[in-house]
C-alpha positions as CSV (number, residue, x, y, z in Angstrom):
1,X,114.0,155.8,208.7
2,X,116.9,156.6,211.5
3,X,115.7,156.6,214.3
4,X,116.7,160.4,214.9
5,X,114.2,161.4,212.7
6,X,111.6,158.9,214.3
7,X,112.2,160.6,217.7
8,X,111.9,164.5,215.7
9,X,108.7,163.2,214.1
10,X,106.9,162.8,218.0
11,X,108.7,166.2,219.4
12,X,108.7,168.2,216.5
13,X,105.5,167.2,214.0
14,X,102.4,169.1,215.8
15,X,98.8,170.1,214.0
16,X,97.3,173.5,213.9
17,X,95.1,172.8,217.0
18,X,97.7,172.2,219.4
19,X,98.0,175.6,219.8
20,X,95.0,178.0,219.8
21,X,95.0,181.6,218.9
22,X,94.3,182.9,222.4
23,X,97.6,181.2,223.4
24,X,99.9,182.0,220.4
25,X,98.9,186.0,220.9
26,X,99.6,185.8,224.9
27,X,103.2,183.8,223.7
28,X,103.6,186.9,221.3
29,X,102.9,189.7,223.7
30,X,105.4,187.9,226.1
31,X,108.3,187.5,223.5
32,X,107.8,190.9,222.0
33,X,108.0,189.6,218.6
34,X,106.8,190.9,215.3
35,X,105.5,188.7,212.3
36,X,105.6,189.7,208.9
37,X,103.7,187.5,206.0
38,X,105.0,187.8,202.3
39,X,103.1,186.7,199.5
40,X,105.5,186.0,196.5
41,X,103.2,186.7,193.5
42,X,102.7,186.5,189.4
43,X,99.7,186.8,187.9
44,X,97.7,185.4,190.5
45,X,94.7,188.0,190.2
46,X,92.0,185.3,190.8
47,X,93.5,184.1,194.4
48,X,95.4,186.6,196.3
49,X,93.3,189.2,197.2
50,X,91.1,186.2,199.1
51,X,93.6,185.5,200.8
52,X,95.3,188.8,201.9
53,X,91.2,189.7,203.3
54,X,91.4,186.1,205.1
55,X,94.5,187.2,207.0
56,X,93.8,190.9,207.6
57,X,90.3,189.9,208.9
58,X,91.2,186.8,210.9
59,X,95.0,187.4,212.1
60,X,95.3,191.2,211.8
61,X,92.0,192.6,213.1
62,X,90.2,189.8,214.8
63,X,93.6,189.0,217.2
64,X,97.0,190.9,216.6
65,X,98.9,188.0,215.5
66,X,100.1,189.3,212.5
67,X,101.5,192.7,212.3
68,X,103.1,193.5,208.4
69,X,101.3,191.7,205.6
70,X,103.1,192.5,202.3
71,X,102.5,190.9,198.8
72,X,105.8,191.3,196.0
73,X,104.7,191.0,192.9
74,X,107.5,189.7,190.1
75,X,106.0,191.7,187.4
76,X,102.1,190.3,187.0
77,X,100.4,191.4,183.7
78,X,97.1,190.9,185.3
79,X,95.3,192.6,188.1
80,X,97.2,191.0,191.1
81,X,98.9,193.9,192.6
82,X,95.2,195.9,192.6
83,X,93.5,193.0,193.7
84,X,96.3,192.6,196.9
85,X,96.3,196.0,197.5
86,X,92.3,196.6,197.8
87,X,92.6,193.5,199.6
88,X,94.4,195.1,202.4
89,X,98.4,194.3,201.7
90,X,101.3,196.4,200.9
91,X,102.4,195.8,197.6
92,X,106.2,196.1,196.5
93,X,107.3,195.0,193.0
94,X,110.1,193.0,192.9
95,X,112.4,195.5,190.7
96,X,112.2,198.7,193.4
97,X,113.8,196.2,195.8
98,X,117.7,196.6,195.8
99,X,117.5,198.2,192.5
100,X,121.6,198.4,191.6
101,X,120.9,194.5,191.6
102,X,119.1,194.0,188.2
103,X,116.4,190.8,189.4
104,X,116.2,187.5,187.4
105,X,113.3,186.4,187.1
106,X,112.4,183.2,189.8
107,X,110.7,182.7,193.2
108,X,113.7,182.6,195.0
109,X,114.7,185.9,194.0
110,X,111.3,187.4,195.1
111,X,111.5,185.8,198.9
112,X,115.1,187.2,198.8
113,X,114.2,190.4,198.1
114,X,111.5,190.2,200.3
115,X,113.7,190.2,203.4
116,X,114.9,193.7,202.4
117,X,111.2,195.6,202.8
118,X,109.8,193.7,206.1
119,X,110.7,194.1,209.5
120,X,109.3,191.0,211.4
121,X,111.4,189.1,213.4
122,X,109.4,186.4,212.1
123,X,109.2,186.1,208.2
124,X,106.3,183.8,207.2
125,X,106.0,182.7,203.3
126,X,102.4,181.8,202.0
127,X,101.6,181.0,197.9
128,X,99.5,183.7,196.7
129,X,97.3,180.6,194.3
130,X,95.6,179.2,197.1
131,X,91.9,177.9,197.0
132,X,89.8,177.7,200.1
133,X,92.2,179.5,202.2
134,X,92.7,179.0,206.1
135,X,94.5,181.1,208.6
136,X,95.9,177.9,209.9
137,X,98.3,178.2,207.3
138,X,99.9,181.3,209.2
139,X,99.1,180.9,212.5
140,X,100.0,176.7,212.3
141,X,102.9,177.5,211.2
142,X,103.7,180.8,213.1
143,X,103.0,179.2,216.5
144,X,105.5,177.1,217.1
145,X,108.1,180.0,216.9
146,X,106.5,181.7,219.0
147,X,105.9,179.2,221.4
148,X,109.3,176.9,221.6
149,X,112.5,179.4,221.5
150,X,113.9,176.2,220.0
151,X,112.3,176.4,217.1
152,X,113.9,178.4,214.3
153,X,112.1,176.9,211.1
154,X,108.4,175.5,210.1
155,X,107.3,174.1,207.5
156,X,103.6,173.3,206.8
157,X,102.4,169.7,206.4
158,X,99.2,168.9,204.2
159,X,97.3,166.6,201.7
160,X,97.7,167.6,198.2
161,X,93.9,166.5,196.3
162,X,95.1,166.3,192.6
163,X,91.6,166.8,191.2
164,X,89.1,164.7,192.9
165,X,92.1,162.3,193.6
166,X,93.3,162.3,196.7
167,X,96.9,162.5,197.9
168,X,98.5,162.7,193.9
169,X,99.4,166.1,194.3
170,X,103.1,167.0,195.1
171,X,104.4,165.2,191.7
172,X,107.4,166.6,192.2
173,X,107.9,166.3,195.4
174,X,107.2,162.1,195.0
175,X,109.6,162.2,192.1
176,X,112.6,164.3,192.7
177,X,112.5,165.9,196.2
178,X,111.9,163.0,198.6
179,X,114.1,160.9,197.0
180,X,117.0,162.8,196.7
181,X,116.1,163.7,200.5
182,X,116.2,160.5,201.6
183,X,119.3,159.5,199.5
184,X,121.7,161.9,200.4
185,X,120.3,163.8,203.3
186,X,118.0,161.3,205.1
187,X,117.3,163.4,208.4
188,X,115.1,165.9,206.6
189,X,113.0,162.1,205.9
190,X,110.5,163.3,207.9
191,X,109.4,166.4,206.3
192,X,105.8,165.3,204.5
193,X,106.0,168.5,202.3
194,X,109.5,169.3,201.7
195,X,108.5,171.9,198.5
196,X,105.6,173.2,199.9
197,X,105.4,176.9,199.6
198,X,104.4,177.9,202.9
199,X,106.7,178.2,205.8
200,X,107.3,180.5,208.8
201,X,111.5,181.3,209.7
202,X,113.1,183.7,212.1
203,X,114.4,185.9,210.3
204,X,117.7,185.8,212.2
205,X,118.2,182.2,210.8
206,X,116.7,183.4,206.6
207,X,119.6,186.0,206.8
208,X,122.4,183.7,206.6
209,X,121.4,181.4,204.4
210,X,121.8,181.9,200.2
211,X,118.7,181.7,198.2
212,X,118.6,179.4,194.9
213,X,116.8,182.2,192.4
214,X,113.9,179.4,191.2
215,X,112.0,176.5,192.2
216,X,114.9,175.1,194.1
217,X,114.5,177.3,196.8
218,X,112.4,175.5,199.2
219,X,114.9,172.5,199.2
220,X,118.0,174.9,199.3
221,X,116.5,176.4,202.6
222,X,115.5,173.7,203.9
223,X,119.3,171.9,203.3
224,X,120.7,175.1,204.3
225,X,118.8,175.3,207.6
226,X,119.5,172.2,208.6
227,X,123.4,172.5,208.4
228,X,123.1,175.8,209.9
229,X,121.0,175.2,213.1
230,X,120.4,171.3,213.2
231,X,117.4,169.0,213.0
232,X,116.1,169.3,216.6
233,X,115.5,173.5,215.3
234,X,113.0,172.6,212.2
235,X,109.6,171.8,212.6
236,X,106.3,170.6,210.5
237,X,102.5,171.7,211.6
238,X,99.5,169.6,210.0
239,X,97.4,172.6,208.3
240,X,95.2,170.2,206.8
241,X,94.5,170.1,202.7
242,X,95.8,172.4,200.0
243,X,94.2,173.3,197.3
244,X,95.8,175.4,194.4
245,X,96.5,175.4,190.3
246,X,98.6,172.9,189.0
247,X,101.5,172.7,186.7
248,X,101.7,171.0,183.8
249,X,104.5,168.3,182.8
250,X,106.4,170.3,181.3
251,X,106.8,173.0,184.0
252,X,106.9,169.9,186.6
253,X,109.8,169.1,184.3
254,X,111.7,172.4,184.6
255,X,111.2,172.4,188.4
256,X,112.8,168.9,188.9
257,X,115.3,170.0,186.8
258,X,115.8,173.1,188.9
259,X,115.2,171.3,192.5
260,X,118.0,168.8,191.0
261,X,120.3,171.7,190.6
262,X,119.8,173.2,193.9
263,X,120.7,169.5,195.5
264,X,123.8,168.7,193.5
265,X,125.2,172.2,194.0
266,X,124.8,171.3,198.1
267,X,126.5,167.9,197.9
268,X,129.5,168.7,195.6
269,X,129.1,172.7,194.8
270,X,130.6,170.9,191.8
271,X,130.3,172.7,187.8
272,X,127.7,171.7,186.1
273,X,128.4,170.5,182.8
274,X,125.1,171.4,181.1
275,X,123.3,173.7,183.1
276,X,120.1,173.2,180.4
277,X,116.8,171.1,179.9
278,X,115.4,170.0,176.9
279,X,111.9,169.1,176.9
280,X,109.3,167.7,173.7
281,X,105.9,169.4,172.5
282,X,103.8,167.5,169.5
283,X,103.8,170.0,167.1
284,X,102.2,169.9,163.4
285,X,105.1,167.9,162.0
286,X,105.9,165.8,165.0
287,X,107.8,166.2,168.3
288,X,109.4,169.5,168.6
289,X,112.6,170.0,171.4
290,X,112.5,173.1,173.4
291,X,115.6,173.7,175.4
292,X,115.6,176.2,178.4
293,X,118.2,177.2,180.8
294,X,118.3,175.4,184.5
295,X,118.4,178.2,187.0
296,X,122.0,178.4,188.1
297,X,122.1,181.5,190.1
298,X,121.7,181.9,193.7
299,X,121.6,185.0,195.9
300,X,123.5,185.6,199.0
301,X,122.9,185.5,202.6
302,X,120.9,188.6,202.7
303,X,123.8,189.8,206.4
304,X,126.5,190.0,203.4
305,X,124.1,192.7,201.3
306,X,125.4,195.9,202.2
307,X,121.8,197.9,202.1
308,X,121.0,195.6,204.3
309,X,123.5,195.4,207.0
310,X,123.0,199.3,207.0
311,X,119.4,199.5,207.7
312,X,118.4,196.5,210.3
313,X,119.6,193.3,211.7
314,X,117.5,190.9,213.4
315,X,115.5,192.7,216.1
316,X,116.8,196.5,214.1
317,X,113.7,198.9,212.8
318,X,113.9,199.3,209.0
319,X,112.1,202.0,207.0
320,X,110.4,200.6,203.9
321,X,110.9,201.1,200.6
322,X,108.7,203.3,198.8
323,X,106.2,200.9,196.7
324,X,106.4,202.6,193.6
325,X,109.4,203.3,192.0
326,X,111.1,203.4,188.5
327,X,112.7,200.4,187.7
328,X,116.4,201.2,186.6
329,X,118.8,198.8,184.7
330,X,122.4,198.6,186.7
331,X,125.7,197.2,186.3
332,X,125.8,193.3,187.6
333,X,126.8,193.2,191.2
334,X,129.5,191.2,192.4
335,X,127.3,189.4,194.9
336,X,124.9,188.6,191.7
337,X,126.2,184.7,191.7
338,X,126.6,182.4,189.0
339,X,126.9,179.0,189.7
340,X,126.8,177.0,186.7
């Protein structure tokens, strides 16, 4: 390990209890900032609304930490946007959002979108399939920003139980992610969950920076952030264990793929030759191929959009978007990128 990242890993790896509500609301008050949390969601109608109550009762009501909590739902066929909405959030489907930009379908593209209809200054992304939810996931990972003016990005740190097995989640992560990390950009080494879903930015620093459309998007930021404001501005907070559904091998497959794509695009923005995955089900007569397309798209740093540029900035009120609205097929955009 270089010894930069040794030295970030004392001054800029804290835990949850470091910093206790009572403090992070009295840093809030002082800094006048706002906090927005956005739950990125799809079908998720057994977890969310648990979670959305755990936030509104604990950061919302309990001690104004949080002040906009939002869910965007990427076209769910189950309950999750009633479920969210009872639960206490706003709920915005992805296709009302910038709707002269048809969406592709992908997490990336629903965090992007996201920036468009919340106002914090802070912008804190939670996964809607979390089990035993904590508020330490917001407020962990919130409090550092609030607290250190140095600070521009956090990520949450935590164990990953795979089952009753301990510390085997995060397949991906063990397999594709930290390697290629460590290879090619070894001062983001120190980052114990460089894919994990839940992580707290100022929004001044998530404007500028493109968005990878799918699963790459947590490494792309992260990349991103780090040429953009340096190591000594990211951050990791212990939040203890996370529990959610997991993937199969085959979807693990399609996310390495796309988390592959997201880091050769950064070290060459080269062409990529075959922008495709082919993976291998048993079927009745023997091993069947199914080939599906690698995410090559990414969206632009939401300051070049021209919706938003006209409605806030960083620290600029925005009016948001109705959450309701008919979803209208447009022309392609020129800012809709394709990469591969």
């Amino acid at each position: 390990m270089l010894e930069e990242v040794e030295r970030w890993l004392t001054k800029r790896s804290w835990s949850a209890a470091d910093r206790p509500l009572s403090a992070l609301v009295a840093a809030k008050r002082r800094s006048g900032s706002t906090v927005s949390v956005v739950l990125p969601a799809l079908n998720e109608e057994a977890t969310v609304g648990a979670i959305v109550a755990e936030i509104r009762r604990s950061l919302m009501e309990a001690v104004p930490l949080v002040d906009e909590l939002v869910v965007i739902d990427s076209g769910s066929t189950d309950r999750t946007s009633q479920e969210a909405a009872a639960a206490g959030a706003r709920v915005v489907h992805r296709d009302v959002i910038l709707p002269r930009m048809p969406a592709v379908p992908g997490k990336g593209e629903v965090l992007w979108r996201s920036l468009m209809v919340t106002s914090g200054d802070i912008v804190c992304f939670v996964d809607a399939d979390l089990k035993d939810f904590s508020p330490d996931f917001v407020s962990g990972i919130v409090g550092p920003l609030l607290t250190d003016p140095d600070v521009d990005f956090v990520k949450a740190m935590y164990d990953r139980p795979l089952g009753s097995a301990p510390g085997q989640g995060g397949r991906v992560t063990e397999l594709m992610a930290r390697p290629v990390l460590n290879l090619h950009w070894p001062r983001l080494a120190g980052f114990v969950q460089p894919l994990g879903g839940e992580y707290a930015v100022r929004r001044s620093l998530l404007e500028q920076l493109p968005f990878p459309v799918g699963y790459g998007v947590e490494l792309g930021l992260l990349v991103d952030a780090l040429h953009t404001v340096g190591l000594d501005a990211l951050a990791q907070v212990d939040v203890g264990v996370r529990i959610h559904r997991h993937q199969d091998g085959l979807a693990l497959g399609r996310m390495a793929a796309a988390i592959y794509r997201t880091a050769q695009l950064r070290l060459a923005r080269g062409h990529l030759v075959r922008p495709e995955l082919t993976q291998f089900e048993r079927g009745d007569d023997g091993f069947v191929a199914r080939t599906t397309q690698v995410d090559t798209e990414e969206r632009p740093p939401m300051i070049e959009i021209t919706e938003y540029r006209g409605g806030r900035l960083a620290g600029a009120p925005r009016e948001p978007l109705p959450e309701h609205t008919a979803h209208t097929r447009v022309p392609e955009d020129p800012y809709h990128r394709r990469t591969g």
